[in-house]
C-alpha positions as CSV (number, residue, x, y, z in Angstrom):
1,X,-8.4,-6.3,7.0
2,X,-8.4,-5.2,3.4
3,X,-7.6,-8.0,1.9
4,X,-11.3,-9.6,1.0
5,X,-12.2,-12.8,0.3
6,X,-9.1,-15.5,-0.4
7,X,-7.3,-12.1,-1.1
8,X,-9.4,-11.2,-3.7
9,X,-9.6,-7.5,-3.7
10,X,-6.1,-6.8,-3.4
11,X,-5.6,-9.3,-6.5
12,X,-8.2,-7.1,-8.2
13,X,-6.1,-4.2,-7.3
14,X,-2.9,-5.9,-8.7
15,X,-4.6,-6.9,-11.8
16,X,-6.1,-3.2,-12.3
17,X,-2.5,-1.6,-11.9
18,X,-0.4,-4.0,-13.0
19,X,1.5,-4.3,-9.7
20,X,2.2,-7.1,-7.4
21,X,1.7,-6.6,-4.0
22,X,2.0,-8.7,-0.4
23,X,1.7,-8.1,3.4
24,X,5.7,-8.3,5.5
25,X,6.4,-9.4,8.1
26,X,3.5,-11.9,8.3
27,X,3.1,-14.2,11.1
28,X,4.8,-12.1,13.8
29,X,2.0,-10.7,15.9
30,X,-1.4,-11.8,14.8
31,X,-3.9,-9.6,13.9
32,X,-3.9,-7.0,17.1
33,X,-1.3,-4.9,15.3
34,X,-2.5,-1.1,14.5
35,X,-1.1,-1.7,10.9
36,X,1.1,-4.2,8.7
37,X,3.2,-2.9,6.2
38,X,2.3,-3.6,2.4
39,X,4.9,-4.0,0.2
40,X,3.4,-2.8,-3.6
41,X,6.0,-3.8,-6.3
42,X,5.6,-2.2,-10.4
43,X,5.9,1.4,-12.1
44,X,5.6,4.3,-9.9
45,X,2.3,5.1,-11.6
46,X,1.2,1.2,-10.6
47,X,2.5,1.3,-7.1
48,X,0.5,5.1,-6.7
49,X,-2.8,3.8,-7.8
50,X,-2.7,0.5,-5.6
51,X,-1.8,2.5,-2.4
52,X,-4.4,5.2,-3.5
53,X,-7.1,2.5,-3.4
54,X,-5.8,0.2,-0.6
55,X,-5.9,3.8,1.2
56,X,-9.4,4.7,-0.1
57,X,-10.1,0.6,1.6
58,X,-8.5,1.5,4.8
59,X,-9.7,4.9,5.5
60,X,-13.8,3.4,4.8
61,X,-13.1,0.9,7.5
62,X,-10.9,3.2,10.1
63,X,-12.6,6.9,9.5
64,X,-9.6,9.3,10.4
65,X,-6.4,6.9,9.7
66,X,-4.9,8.5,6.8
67,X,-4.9,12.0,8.8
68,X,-2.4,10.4,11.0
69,X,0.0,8.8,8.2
70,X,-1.1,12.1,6.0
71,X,2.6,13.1,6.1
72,X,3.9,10.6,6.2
73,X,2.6,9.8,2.4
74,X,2.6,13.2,1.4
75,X,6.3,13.1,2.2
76,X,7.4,9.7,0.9
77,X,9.4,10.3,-2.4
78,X,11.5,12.8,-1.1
79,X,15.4,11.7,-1.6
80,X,14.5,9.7,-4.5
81,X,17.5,9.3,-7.0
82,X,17.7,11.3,-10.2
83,X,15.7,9.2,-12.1
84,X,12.4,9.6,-9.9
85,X,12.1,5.8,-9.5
86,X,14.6,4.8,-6.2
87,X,16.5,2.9,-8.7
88,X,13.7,0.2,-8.4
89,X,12.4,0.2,-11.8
């Protein structure tokens, strides 16, 4: 869906940010499903700015789909450990 060509715009997006980033739980389910999850591994800034443009990707082809996961984004970092990071970096 957002992926491009051979997977060439999110590899853009990785090389841009400095993150690494793949689809889970591929292969169950085809391409009917409303959304797949997109796992985005690096710093926080990274991981931000590749879900800001994979967002920005997503909401030119579905007008209206980050209204509906607004919160849920908006929301995401609260009970993060003292460090800010998850412990993940």
């Amino acid at each position: 869906f957002v992926t491009g060509r051979a997977g060439n715009f999110l590899r853009s997006i990785e090389e841009q940010w400095g993150t690494l980033m793949f689809f889970c739980d591929v292969g169950s389910g085809g391409r009917n499903k409303d959304y797949e999850k997109l796992a985005i591994f690096g710093t926080i800034r990274g991981r931000r700015g590749a879900e800001l443009l994979v967002l920005s990707a997503v909401e030119t082809k579905v007008p209206g789909y980050y209204s509906k996961i607004r919160d849920d984004v908006l929301h995401r970092d609260k009970g993060k450990d003292e460090s800010g990071t998850w412990g993940t970096d």
